[in-house]
Each structure stands twice: as C-alpha cells, then as structure tokens.
C-alpha positions as CSV (number, residue, x, y, z in Angstrom):
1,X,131.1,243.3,-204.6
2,X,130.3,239.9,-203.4
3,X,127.2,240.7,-202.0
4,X,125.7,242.1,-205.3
5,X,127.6,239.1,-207.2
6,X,125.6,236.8,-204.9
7,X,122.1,238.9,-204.9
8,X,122.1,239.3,-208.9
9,X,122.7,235.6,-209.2
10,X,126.2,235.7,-210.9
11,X,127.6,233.5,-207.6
12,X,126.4,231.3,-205.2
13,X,128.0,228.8,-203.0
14,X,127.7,225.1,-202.2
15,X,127.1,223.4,-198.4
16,X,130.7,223.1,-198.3
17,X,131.4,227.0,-198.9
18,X,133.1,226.3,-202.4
19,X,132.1,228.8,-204.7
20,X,130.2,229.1,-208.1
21,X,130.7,231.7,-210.5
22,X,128.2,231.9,-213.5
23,X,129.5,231.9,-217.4
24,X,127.3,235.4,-217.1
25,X,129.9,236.9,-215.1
26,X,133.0,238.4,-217.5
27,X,136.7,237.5,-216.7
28,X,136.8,241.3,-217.1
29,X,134.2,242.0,-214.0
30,X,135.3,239.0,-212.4
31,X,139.1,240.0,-211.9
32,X,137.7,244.1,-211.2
33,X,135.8,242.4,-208.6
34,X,138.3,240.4,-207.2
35,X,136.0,236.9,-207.9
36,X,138.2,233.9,-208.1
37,X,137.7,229.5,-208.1
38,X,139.4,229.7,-205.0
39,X,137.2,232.1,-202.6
40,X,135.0,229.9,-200.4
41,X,132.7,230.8,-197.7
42,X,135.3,229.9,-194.0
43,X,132.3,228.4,-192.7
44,X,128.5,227.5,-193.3
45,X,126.2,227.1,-190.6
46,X,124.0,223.9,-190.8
47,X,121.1,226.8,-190.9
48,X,122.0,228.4,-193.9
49,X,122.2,225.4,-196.1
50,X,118.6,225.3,-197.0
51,X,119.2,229.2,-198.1
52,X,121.2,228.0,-200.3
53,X,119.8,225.6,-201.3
54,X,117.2,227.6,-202.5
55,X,119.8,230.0,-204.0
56,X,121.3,227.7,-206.3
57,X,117.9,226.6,-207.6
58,X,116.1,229.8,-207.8
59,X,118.4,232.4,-208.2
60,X,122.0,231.7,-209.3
61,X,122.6,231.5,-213.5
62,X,124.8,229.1,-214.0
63,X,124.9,229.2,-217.4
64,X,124.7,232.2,-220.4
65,X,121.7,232.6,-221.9
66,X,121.7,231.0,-225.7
C-alpha cells in the first residue's frame, strides 16, 4: 500500500523520514490503507535524500486540485 501511496504521489517523506500525506488522499483510503501522521521512514540514508528530494518536487501532490 505504501509503495503505490508513494509511486502515485499521494505520500512522500522528508530527509528526516517524517511523512507527508496529500489532501488527495481520503481519510476513507487513508485509514483502509493503514496511512497515518505518525508513520515515518526508521531511517534515511544520506543517498536517498536527493531521491527525495526530487520526489517532493516532482511527484508528490500536496494539495487537491481546485
């Protein structure tokens, strides 16, 4: 679930392995998918940062469309 979450752009993480969770993303789908404020990533290697980096800018939606 989180994988699709985080390939469709409806999560992404920060450097810190917080996570985001888009407005896009339903409570409904959210709570089916088990998708909470408090999952985090356990650790981030200093390599992957610039992933997501790029993740957060390109392909994460933060934000509903209008």
């Amino acid at each position: 679930n989180l994988d699709v979450a985080f390939d469709s752009g409806y999560i992404s993480f920060l450097d810190n392995g917080e996570i985001l969770i888009s407005s896009r993303l339903h409570q409904t789908a959210r709570k089916i998918m088990g998708i909470h404020r408090n999952l985090r990533l356990r650790r981030v290697a200093k390599k992957h940062c610039l992933y997501l980096e790029y993740h957060r800018r390109e392909v994460f939606h933060p934000e509903e469309d209008v």
